[in-house]
C-alpha positions as CSV (number, residue, x, y, z in Angstrom):
1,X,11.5,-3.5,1.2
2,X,12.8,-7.1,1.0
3,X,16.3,-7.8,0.6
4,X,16.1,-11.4,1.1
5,X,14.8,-13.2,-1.9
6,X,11.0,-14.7,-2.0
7,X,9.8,-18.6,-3.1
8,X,6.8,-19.6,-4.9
9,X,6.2,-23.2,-5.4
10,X,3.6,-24.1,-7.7
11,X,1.4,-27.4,-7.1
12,X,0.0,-27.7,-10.7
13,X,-3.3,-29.9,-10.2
14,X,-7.0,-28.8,-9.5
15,X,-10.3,-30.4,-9.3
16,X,-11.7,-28.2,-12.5
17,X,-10.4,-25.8,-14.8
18,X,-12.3,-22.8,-14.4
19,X,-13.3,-20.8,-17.4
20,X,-11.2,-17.7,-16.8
21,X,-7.7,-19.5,-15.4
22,X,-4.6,-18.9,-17.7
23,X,-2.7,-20.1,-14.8
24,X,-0.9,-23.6,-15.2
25,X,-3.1,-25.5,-13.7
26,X,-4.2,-29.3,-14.8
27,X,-7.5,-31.1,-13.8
28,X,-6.7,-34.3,-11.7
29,X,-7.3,-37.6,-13.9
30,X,-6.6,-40.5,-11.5
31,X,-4.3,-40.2,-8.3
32,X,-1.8,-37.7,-7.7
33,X,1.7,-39.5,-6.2
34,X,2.4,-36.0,-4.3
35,X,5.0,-37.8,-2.7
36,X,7.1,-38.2,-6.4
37,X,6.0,-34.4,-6.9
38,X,7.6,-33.1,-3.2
39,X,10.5,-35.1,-4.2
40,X,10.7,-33.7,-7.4
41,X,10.4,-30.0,-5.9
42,X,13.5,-30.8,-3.6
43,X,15.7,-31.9,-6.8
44,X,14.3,-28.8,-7.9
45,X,16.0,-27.0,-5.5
46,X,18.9,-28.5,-4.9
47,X,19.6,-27.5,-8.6
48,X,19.0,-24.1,-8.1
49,X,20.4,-23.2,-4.5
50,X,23.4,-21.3,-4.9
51,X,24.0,-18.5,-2.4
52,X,23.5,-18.8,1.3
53,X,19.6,-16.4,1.3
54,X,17.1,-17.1,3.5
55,X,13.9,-17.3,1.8
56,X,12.0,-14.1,3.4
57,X,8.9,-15.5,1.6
58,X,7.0,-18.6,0.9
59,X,4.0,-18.7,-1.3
60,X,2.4,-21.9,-2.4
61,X,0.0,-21.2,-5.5
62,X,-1.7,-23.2,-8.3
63,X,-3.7,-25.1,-9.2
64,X,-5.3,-26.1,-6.1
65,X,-2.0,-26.0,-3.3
66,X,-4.6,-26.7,-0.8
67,X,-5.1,-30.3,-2.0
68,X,-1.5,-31.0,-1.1
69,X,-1.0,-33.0,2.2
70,X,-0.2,-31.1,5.0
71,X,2.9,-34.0,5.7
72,X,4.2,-33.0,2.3
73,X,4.4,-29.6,2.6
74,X,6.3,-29.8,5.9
75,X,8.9,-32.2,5.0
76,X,9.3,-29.9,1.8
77,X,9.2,-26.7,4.2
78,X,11.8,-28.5,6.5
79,X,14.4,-28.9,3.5
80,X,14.0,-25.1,2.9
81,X,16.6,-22.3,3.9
82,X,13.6,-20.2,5.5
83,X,13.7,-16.7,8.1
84,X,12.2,-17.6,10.9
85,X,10.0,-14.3,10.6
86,X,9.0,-15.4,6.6
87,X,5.3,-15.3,5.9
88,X,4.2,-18.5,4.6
89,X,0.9,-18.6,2.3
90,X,-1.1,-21.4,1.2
91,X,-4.0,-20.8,-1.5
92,X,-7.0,-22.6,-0.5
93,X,-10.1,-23.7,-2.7
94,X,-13.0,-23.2,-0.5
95,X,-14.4,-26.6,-2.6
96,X,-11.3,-28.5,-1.2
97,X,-11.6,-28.0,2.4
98,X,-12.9,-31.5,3.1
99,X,-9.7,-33.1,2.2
100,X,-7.4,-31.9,5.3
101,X,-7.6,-30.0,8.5
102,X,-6.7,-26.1,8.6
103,X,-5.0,-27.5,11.6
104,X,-2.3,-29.7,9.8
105,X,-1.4,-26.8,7.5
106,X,-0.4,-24.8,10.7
107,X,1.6,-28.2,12.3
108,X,3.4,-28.0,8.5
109,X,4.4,-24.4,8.9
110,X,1.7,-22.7,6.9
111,X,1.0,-19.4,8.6
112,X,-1.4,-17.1,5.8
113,X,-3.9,-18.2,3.9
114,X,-5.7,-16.8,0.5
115,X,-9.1,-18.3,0.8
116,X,-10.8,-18.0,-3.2
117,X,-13.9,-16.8,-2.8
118,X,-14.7,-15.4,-6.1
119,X,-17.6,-14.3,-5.5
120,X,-20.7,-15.0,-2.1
121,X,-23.4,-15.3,-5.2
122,X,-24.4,-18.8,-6.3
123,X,-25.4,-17.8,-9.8
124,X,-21.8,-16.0,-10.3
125,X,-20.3,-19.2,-9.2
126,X,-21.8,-21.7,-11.3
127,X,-20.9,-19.3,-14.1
128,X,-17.0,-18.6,-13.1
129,X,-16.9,-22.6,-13.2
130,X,-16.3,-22.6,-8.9
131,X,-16.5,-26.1,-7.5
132,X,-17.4,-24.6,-3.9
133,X,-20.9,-22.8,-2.7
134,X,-21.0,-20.0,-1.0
135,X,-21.1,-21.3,2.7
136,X,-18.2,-23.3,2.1
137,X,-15.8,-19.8,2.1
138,X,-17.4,-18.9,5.1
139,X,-17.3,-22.8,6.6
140,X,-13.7,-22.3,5.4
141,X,-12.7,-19.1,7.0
142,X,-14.5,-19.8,10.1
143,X,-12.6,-23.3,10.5
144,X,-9.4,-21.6,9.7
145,X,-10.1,-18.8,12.3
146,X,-10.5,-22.2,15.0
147,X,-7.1,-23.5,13.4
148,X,-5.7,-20.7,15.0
149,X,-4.7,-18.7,11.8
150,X,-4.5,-14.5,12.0
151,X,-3.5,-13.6,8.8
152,X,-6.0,-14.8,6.2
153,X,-7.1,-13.4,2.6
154,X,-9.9,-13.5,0.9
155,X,-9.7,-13.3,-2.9
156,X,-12.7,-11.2,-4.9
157,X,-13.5,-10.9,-8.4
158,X,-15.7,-8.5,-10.1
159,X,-17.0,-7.2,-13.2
160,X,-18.4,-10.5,-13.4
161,X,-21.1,-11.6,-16.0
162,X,-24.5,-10.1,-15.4
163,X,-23.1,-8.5,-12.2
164,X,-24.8,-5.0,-10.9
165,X,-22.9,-2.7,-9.1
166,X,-25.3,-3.4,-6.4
167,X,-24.3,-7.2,-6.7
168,X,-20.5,-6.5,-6.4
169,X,-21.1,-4.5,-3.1
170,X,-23.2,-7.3,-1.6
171,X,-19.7,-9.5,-2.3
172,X,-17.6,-7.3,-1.0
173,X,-19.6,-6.7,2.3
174,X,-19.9,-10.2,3.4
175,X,-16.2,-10.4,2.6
176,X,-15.9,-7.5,5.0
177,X,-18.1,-8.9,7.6
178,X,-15.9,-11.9,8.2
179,X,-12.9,-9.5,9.0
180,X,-10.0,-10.7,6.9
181,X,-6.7,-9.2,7.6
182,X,-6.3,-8.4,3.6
183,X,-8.9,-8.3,0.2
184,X,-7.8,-8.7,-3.4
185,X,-10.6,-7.5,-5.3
186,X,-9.3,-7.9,-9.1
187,X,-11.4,-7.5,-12.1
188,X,-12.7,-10.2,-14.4
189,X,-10.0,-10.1,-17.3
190,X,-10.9,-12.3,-20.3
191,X,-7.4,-14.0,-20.9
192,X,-6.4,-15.6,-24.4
193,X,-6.6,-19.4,-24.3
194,X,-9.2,-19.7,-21.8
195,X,-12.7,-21.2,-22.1
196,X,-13.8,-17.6,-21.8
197,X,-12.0,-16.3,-24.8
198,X,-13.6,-19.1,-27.1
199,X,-17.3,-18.5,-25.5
200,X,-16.8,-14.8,-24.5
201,X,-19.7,-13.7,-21.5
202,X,-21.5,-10.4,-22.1
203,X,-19.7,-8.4,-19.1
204,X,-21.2,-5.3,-17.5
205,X,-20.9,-2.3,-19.6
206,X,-17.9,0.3,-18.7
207,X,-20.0,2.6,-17.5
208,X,-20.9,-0.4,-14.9
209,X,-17.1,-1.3,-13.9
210,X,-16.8,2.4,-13.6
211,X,-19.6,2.1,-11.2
212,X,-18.9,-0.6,-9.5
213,X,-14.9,0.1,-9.0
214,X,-15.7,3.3,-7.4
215,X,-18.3,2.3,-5.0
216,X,-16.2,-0.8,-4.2
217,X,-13.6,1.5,-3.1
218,X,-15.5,3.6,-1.5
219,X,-16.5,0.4,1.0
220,X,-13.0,-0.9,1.4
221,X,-11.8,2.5,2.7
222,X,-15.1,2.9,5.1
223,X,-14.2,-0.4,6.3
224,X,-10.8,0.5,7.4
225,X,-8.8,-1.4,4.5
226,X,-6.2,0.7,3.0
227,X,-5.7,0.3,-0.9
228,X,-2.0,-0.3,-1.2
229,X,-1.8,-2.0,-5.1
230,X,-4.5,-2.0,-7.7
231,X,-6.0,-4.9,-6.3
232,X,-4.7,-5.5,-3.0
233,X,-6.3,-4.0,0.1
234,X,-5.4,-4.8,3.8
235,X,-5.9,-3.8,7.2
236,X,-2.9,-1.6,9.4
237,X,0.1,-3.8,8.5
238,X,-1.0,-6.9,7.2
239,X,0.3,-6.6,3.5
240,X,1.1,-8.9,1.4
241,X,5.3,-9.6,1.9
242,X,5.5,-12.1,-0.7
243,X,3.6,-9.9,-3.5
244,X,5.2,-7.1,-2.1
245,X,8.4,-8.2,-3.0
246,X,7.1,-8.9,-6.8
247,X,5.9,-5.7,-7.2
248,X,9.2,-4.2,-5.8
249,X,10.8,-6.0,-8.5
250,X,12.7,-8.4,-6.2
251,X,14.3,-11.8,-6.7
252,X,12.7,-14.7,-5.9
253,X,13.0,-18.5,-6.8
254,X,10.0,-20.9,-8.7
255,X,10.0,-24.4,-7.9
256,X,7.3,-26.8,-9.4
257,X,5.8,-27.5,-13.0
258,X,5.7,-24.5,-14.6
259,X,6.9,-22.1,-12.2
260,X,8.6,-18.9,-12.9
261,X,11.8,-17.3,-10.9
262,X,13.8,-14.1,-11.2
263,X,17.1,-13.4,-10.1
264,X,19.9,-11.0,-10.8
265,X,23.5,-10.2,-10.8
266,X,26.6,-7.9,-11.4
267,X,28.6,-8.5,-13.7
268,X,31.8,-5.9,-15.0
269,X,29.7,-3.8,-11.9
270,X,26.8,-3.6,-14.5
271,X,23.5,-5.0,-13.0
272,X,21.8,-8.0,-14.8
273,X,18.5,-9.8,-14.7
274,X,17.7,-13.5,-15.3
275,X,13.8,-14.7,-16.0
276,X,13.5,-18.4,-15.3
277,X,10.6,-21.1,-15.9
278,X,10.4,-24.9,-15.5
279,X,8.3,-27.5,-17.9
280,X,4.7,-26.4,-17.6
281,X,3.6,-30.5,-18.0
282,X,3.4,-31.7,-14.5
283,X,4.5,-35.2,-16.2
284,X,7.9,-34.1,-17.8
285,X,8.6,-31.6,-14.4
286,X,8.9,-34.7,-12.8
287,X,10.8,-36.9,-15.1
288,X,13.9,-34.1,-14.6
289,X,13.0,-31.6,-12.2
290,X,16.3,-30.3,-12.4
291,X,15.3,-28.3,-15.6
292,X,15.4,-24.6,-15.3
293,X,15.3,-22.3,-18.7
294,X,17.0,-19.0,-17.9
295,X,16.2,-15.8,-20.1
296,X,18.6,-12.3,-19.5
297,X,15.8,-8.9,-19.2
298,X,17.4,-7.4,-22.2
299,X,18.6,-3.6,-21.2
300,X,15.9,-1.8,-23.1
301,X,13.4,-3.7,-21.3
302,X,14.1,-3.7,-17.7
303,X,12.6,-0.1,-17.1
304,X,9.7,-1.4,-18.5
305,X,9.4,-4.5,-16.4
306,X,10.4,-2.7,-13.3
307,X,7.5,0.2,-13.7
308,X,4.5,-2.6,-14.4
309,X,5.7,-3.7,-11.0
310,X,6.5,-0.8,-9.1
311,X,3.7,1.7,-9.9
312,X,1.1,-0.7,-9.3
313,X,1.6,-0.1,-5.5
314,X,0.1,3.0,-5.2
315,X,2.4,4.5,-2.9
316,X,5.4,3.4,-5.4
317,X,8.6,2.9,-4.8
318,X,12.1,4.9,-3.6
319,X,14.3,5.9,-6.5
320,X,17.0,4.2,-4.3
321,X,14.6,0.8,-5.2
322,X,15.1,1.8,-9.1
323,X,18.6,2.0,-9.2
324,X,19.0,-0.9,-7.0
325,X,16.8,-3.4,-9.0
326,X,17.8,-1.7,-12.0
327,X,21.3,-0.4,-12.6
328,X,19.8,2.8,-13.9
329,X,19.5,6.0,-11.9
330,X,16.7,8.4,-12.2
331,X,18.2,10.6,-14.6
332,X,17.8,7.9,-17.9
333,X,14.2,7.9,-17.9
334,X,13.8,11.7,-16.6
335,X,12.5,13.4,-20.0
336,X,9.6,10.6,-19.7
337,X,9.0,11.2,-16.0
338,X,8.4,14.8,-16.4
339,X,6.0,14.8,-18.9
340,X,4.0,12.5,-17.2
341,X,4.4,14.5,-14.0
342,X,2.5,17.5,-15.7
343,X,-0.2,15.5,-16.8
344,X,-0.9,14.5,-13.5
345,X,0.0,10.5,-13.5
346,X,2.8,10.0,-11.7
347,X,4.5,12.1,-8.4
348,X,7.6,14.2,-8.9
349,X,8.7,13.4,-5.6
350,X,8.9,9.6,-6.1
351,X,8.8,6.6,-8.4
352,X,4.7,6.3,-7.5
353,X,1.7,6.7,-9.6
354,X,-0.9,9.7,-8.5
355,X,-4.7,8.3,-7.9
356,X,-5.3,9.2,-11.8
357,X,-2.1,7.3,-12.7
358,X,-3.5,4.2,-11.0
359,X,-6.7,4.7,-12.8
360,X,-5.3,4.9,-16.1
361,X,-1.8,2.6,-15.4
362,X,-1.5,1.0,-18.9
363,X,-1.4,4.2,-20.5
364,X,1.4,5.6,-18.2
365,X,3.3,1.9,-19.1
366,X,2.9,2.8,-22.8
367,X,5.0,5.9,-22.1
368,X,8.3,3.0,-20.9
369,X,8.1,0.5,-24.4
């Protein structure tokens, strides 16, 4: 578990808007003065710094981070209150690795990558709206192997359109054959306001994604990567300690156009939770950086929020965990727990889903609204 608090900083530009992103992400028209936005992200935290924490976490996400000089991200890095043990993630586009040496991330203080892969099949990437080719992941990987990095992951969808189940092992194999030390392998979603929802694909069938999820994990095990989240797969102790602390239900701060923080505090020794966000318009972010909208977690939904966290780890959580990130003890939700318990979705010994749980999540979540 992570005491210290996390940090995600969001760089909100791309090349393209893919089909399927919800995320806030904004295709580059013209240049990009990225040293205005760094500026702007160190206002942005000089607003919201107020207890002495270490970061324990750094996770730069997007839009495309990886099109964000390496000289940028250092000085920003340098202004930061981070543990010398933190893990520090970049997201790279596979598409954008012309524009700066693996190298120069590692100089700035990078040291984990999430390479977005998608998917090794040309046909799947022209339709998923990917600017890169196949052999630029692996160019990619390979070049960040040479830069000296040892914690890389690769990120895999599937359930893609006109995808076979044999289709989505021959993805996740090549993944497997370049030895990453960690695989998300997530699920096509079709999310509202995305060029997908307007022009829906046909998508396999659900006997298919039946299909296909079990043989994919079937693979992933063979291969030695243990499933430790829904979508999150890693070899011996290489998980994810920034996601990890999400899905923990931990505090951690968002700096950058439309980022997203949590935080929480005691008050008259009751324990209360604060959502925060910042503009999502990269061009009024910077105008006043210093921006931060702050939302309590109302009482009646912070079991809630907790569990769509927590019992997507598949080992779960400690009831210690739920009364620390919660204020509540085991006991308010234990009429709700034990019903579940007999039907086989969650463990009695622990706050943790059972495989069938996992399986059928949302309808264990239905049980906390």
């Amino acid at each position: 578990m992570l005491e210290r608090p996390g940090l995600y900083i969001h760089y909100p530009w791309c090349v393209k808007k893919c089909p399927y992103c919800d995320f806030n992400s904004h295709p580059i028209k013209g240049d990009v003065d990225q040293e205005a936005y760094r500026l702007a992200l160190e206002a942005d935290w000089a607003a919201q710094s107020q207890t002495s924490d270490v970061f324990a976490s750094v996770f730069f996400g997007g839009g495309t981070p990886s099109l964000f000089h390496p000289k940028h991200i250092g000085r920003l890095l340098d202004k930061l209150p981070i543990a010398a043990d933190a893990e520090i993630t970049l997201e790279v586009n596979p598409g954008t690795q012309e524009y700066m040496e693996f190298s120069e991330y590692r100089s700035a203080g990078i040291n984990r990558l999430s390479v977005g892969a998608q998917s090794f099949d040309e046909h799947k990437l022209k339709r998923l709206g990917r600017i890169h080719q196949s052999t630029d992941t692996t160019t990619a990987f390979i070049e960040a192997r040479n830069a000296g990095f040892k914690n890389i992951n690769l990120d895999l969808m599937w359930g893609l359109p006109e995808q076979t189940v044999a289709d989505a092992l021959s993805d996740l194999q090549i993944a497997i054959d370049l030895q990453p030390e960690h695989i998300s392998w997530y699920q096509l979603t079709i999310e509202a306001k995305t060029e997908f929802a307007k022009r829906t694909p046909i998508l396999p069938m659900e006997q298919e994604i039946y299909d296909m999820e079990q043989a994919g994990l079937a693979l992933l095990t063979e291969a030695g990567f243990h499933r430790y989240e829904v979508s999150a797969f890693a070899k011996s102790d290489q998980l994810c300690k920034h996601n990890l602390n999400y899905w923990q239900f931990g505090d951690y701060v968002g700096l950058g156009a439309g980022a997203h923080g949590k935080h929480s505090t005691r008050q008259d020794q009751k324990l209360i939770a604060f959502r925060s966000s910042k503009p999502s318009q990269p061009r009024l972010y910077m105008a006043n950086p210093k921006i931060t909208e702050q939302q309590q977690v109302a009482a009646d939904d912070l079991i809630l929020e907790f569990m769509m966290n927590a019992l997507r780890l598949t080992d779960g959580v400690d009831w210690r965990i739920f009364k620390q990130r919660t204020g509540l003890t085991q006991a308010s939700i234990l009429p709700v727990w034990e019903n579940l318990v007999t039907r086989d979705l969650v463990r009695a010994d622990r706050c943790a889903p059972t495989i069938k749980g996992t399986r059928y999540l949302d309808s264990v979540l239905q049980q906390f609204i």
